[in-house]
C-alpha positions in Angstrom: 0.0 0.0 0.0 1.4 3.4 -0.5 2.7 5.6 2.0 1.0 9.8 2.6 4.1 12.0 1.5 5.0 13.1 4.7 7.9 16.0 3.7 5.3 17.6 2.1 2.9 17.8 5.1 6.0 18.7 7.7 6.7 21.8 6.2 3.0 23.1 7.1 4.1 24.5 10.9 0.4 24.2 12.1 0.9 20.5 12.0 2.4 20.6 15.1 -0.6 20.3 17.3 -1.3 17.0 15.6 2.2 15.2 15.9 2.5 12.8 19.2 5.2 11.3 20.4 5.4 7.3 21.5 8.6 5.3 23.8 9.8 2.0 22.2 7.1 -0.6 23.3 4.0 1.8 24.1 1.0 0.7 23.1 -1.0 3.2 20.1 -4.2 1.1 20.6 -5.5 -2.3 21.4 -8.2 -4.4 19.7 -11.3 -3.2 20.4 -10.8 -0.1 21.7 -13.3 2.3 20.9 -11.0 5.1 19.8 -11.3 6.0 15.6 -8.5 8.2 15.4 -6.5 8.1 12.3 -2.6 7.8 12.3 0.0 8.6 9.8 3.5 6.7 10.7 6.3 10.1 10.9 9.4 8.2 11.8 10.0 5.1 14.0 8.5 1.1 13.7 5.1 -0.2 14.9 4.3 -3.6 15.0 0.6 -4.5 14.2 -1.5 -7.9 16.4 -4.3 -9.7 15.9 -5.0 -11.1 19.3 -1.4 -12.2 19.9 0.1 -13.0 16.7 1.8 -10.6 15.2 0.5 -9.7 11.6 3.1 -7.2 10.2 5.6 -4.4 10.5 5.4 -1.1 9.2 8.2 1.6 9.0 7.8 3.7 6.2 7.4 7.2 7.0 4.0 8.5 5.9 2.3 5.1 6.2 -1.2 5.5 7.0 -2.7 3.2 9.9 -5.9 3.1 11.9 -8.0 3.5 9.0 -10.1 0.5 9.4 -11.9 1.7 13.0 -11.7 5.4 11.4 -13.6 4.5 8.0 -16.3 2.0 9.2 -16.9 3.5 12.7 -16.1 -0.2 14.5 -13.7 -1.0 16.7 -10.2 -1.8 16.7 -9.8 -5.0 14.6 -5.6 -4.9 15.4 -3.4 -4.0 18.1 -0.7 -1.5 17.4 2.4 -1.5 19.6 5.6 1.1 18.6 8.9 -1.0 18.4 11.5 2.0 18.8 10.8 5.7 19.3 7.9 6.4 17.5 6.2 10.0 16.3 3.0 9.8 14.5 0.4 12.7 13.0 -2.9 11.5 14.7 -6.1 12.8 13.6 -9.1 13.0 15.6 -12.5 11.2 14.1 -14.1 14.2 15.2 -11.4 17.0 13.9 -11.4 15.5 10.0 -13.1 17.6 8.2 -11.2 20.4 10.0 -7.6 18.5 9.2 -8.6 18.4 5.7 -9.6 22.1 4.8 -6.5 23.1 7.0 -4.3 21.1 4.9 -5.3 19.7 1.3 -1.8 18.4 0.8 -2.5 15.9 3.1 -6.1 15.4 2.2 -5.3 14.4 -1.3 -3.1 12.2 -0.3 -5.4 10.2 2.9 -7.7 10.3 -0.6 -5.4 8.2 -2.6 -4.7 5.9 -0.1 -8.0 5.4 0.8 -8.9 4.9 -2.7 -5.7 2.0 -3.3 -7.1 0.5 0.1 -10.7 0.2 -1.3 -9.0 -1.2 -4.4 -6.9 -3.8 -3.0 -9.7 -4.8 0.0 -11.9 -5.5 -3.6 -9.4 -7.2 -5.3 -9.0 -9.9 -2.5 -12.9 -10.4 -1.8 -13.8 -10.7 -5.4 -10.5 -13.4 -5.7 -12.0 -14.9 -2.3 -15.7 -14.7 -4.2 -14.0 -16.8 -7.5 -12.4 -19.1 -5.1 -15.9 -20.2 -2.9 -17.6 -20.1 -6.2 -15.2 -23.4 -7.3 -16.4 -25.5 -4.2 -19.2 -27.9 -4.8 -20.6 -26.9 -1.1 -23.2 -23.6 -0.8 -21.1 -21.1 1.0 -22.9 -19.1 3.3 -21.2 -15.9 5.3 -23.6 -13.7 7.4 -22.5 -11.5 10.2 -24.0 -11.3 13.6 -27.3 -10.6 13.3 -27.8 -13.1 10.4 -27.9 -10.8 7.5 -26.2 -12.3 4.2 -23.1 -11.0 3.5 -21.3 -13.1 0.6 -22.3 -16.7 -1.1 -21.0 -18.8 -3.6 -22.7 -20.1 -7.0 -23.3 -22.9 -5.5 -25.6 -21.3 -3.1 -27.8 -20.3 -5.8 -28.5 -24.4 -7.4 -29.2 -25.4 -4.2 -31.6 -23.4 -2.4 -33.1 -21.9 -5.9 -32.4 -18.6 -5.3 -30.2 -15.7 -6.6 -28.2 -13.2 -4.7 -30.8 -10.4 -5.9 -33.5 -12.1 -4.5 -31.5 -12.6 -0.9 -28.8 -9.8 -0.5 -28.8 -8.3 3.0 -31.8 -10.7 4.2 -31.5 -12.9 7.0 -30.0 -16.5 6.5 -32.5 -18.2 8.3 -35.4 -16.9 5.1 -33.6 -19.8 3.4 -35.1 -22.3 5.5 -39.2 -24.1 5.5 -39.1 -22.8 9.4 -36.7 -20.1 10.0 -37.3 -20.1 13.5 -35.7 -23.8 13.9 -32.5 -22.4 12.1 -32.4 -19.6 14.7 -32.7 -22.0 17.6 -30.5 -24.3 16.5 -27.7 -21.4 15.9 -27.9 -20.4 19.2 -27.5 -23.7 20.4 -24.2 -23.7 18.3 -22.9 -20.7 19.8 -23.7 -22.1 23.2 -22.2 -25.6 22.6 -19.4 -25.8 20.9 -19.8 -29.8 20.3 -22.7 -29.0 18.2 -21.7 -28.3 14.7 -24.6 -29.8 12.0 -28.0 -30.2 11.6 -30.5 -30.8 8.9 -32.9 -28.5 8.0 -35.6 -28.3 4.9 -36.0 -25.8 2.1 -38.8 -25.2 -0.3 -37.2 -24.9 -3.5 -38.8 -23.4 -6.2 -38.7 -26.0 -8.7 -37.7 -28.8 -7.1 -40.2 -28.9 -4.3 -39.2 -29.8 -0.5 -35.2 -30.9 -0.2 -33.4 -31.8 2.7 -30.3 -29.9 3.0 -27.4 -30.8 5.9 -25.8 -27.5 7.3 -22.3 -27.1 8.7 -21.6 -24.4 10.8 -18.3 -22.3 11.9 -19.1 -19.6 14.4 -16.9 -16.4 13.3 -15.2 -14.6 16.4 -13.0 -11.7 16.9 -9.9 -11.5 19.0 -11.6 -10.9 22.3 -14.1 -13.8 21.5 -17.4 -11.5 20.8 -19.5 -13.4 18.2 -19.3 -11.7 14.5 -20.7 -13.8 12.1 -21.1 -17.5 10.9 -20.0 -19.2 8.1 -21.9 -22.5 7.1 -21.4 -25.3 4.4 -24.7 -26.6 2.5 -25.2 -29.9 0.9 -28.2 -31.5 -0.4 -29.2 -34.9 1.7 -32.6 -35.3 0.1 -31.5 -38.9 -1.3 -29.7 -40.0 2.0 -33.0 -39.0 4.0 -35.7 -40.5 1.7 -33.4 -43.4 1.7 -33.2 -43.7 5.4 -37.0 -43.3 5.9 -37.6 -45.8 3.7 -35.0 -48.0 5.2 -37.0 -47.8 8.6 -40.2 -48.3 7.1 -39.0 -52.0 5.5 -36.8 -52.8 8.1 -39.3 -55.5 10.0 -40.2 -56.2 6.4 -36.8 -57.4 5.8 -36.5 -58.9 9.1 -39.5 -61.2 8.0 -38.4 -61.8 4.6 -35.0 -63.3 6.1 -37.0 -65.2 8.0 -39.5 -66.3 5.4 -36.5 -67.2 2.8 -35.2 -69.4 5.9 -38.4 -71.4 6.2 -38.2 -72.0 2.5 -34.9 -73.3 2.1 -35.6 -75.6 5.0 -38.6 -76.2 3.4 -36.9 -77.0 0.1 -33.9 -79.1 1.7 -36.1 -81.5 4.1 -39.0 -81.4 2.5 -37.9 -83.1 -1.2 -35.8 -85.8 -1.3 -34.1 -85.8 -4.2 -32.8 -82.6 -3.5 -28.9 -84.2 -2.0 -26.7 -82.3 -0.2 -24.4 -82.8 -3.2 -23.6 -80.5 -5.5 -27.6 -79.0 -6.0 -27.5 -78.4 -2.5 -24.7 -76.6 -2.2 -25.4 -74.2 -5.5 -28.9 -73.4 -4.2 -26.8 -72.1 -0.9 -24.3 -70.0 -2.7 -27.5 -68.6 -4.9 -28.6 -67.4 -1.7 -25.7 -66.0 -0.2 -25.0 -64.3 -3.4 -28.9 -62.6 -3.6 -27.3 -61.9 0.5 -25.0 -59.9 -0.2 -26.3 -58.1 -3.5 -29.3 -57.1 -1.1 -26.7 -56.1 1.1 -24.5 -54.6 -0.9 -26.8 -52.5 -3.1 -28.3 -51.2 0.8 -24.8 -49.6 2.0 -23.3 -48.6 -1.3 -26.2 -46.0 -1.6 -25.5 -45.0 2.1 -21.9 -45.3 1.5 -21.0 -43.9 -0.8 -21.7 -40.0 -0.6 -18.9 -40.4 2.8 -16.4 -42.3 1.5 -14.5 -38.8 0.7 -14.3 -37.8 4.6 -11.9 -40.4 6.3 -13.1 -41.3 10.0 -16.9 -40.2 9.3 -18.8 -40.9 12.4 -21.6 -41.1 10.2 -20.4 -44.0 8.4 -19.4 -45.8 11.5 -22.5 -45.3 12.8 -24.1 -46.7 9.4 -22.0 -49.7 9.8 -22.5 -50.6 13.3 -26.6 -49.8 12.7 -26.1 -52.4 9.5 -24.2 -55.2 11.6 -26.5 -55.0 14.9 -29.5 -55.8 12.0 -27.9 -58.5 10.4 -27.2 -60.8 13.6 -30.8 -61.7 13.1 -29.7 -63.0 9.9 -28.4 -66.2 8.1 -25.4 -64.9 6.9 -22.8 -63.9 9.6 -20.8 -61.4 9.0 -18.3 -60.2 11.5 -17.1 -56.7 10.2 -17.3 -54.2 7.1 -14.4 -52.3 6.1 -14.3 -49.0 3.9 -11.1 -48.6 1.6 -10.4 -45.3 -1.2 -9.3 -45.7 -4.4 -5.9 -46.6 -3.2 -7.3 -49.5 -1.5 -6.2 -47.4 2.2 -8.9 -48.0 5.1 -10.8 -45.2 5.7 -13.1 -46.8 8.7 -13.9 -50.3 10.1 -16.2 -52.2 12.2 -16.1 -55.2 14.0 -18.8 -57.1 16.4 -15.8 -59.2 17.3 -14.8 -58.6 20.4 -11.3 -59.3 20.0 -10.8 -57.3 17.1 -9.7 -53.5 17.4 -11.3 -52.1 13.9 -10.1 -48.6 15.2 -6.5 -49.2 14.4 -7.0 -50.7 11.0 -8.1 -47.3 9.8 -5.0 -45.8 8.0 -3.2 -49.7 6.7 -3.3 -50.5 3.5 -4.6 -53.4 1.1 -2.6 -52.6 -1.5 -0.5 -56.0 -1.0 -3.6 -58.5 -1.0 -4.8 -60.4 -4.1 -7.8 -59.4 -5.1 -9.1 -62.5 -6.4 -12.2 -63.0 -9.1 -13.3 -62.7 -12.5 -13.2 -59.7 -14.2 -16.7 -60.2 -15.5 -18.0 -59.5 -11.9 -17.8 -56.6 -9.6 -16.8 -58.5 -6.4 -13.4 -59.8 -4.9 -12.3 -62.3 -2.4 -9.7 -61.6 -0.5 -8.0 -63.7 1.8 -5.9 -61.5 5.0 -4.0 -62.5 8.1 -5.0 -60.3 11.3 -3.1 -60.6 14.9 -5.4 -61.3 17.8 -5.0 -62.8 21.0 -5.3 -66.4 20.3 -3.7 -65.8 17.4 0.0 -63.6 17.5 1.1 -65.2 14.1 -2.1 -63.9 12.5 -5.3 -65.5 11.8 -6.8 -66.0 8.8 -9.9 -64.4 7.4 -11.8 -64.3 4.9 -13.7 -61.3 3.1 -16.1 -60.2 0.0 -15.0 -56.5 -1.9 -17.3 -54.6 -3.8 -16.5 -52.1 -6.0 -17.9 -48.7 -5.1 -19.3 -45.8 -7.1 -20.3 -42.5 -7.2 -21.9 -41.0 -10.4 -20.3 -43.8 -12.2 -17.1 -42.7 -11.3 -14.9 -45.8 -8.5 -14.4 -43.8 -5.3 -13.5 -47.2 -3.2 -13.8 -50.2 -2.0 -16.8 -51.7 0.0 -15.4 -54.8 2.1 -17.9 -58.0 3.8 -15.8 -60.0 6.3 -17.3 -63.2 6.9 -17.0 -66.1 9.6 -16.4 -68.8 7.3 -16.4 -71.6 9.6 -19.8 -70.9 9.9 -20.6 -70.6 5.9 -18.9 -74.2 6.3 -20.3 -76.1 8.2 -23.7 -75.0 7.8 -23.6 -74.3 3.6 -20.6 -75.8 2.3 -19.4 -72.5 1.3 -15.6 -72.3 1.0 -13.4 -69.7 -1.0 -13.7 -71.6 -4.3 -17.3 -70.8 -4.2 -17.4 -67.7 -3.2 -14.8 -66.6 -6.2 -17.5 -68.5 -8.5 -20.3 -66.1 -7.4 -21.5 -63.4 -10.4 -22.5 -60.1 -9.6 -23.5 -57.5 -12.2 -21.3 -54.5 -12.4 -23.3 -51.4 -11.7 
């Protein structure tokens, strides 16, 4: 930024009044001070803070400081402390239009470097503005009373609304009840371990949409709230999903059953049907319909998460999935979630010997990945240390391929207690490689 032309203004003799004087490490002003004097840097070095970092130095004579609080009428957003001897011209808020008809010199030149301080603050909020409008999330900032400052284009596809239709309205007009957004923000404010919520929006064309809302609450250096700054996504699949999850769920439940009560029915109640080789391909018909149910179910609840390693939403979708499926005839013992790079992201286990926590961050990349190409599942065959087993025990698991958008974002991963698939099916790893699902 460019520096006031200071000789020029020195020579004027009635500046004297104006000129103060400030000892090596004597605070100018603190953040939040009141005071909206302006300052104009004579000789000497300040130091600038921001709470208590230290932002910046500035010694060149005729450097103009202060002019935030001065300008808007706010408070002190800084901290300025001089480093050595310091004289400064300070100009009282009141006295400026005084100061200025008393010496034009110097108000031409506060004009100029008010003008390059407009033009640079504009140059970084529209870069910041072409930034937000690259992220996929709605970008919401709105200061403390809730009114819309800045948004990002993606804003506008999600809610259905442009920024001349919301400019300088409150936030919470977004929402189908405002009131629940105003509640729930102050709840955020008050506890800090609440961050997200879902609210819904009425969109204009799309109808009602369920849209999850992360929140950072903005505060200054003296902790005094200032704004917020939340992170929209549209969760309208996810939800209707869910609902309709927990609406079939004792429908599935009896269906598992039912299917059970056929097979017996089918296995004891014709015999001709051996427990040869018919017997066994009827069983590995069943385990693969198993796990396509099965697979299909998580992949769609999966899938939108798989980008955010250690989701606690995903854990809690996995242990939800495993406490259902222990009604079941197929017995899993765990699901794990790998990226691309076949890397865990999360893992659950209902054994109780097995700490799925720590496999989070170990790789696959080193297991064979056996099946045919023609099919979009794996077996894999691993080695795990537990406590009855230091030299590793072996295990046996089922990967899917996972999508998003028909674009691979990971892997999907079954691990099943084969001794049970065994005994009771006659289900070994040969089998299981001979199963054929579709590729999505």
């Amino acid at each position: 930024m460019e520096s006031v032309k200071i000789d020029e203004m020195l020579a004027n003799p009635d500046l004297t009044r104006y000129r103060t004087i400030f000892t090596a490490g004597q605070i100018i002003f603190l953040e939040g001070d009141e005071s909206q004097d302006l300052y104009i840097l004579v000789a000497g070095q300040i130091e600038i803070f921001k709470g208590e970092k230290k932002i910046r130095e500035i010694t060149a004579a005729g450097s103009v400081f202060g002019e935030v609080s001065f300008f808007l009428g706010d408070k002190r957003t800084a901290s300025v402390k001089a480093i050595n001897s310091v004289e400064v011209i300070c100009i009282p808020k009141e006295e400026i239009i005084l100061f200025l008809n008393e010496f034009p010199t110097a108000a031409r030149e506060i004009t100029r470097h008010l003008a390059q301080w407009l033009s640079e603050t504009s140059q970084i909020i529209h870069g910041l503005k072409e930034l937000c409008d690259q992220l996929p999330e709605a970008v919401i900032l709105s200061d403390k009373t809730g009114k819309i400052l800045m948004w990002n284009a993606a804003v506008e596809r999600l809610y259905g609304r442009d920024w001349s239709q919301m400019r300088s309205t409150h936030v919470a007009d977004l929402y189908s009840q405002p009131q629940e957004y105003k509640d729930f923000l102050r709840k955020v404010q008050d506890q800090y371990s609440i961050k997200e919520s879902v609210f819904e929006i009425n969109h204009p064309q799309k109808g009602i949409r369920a849209v999850c809302t992360t929140f950072t609450v903005l505060y200054d250096g003296h902790h005094n709230f200032r704004g917020v700054l939340s992170l929209g996504r549209d969760v309208t699949a996810a939800k209707n999903l869910e609902k309709k999850y927990k609406r079939t769920f004792l429908g599935l439940i009896s269906a598992v059953i039912l299917i059970g009560l056929l097979t017996a029915a089918i296995f004891f109640g014709y015999p001709y049907f051996s427990k040869g080789h018919q017997s066994v391909t009827f069983r590995q018909q069943e385990l693969r319909n198993h796990l396509a149910k099965d697979y299909f179910l998580l992949s769609a609840w999966l899938a939108d998460h798989i980008t955010t390693e250690r989701n606690p939403e995903i854990n809690r979708i996995m242990q939800k999935f495993l406490d259902i499926q222990q009604t079941s005839a197929i017995p899993y013992t765990g699901l794990v979630l790998l990226d691309t790079d076949k890397k865990v992201l999360n893992a659950y286990s209902i054994e109780p010997d097995v700490a799925a926590g720590q496999m989070v961050g170990s790789s696959y990349a080193a297991i064979d990945f056996q099946g045919d190409e023609r099919s979009s599942h794996r077996v894999l065959t691993v080695y795990r240390t537990a406590k009855d087993h230091p030299m590793g025990k072996k295990g046996i698991e089922v990967a899917f391929a996972l999508n998003k958008d028909d674009t691979f974002v990971g892997w999907l991963i079954f691990q099943l207690n084969m001794e049970s698939l065994a005994k009771t099916d006659g289900i070994n790893v040969r089998r299981l490689i001979e199963l054929q699902f579709e590729k999505p």
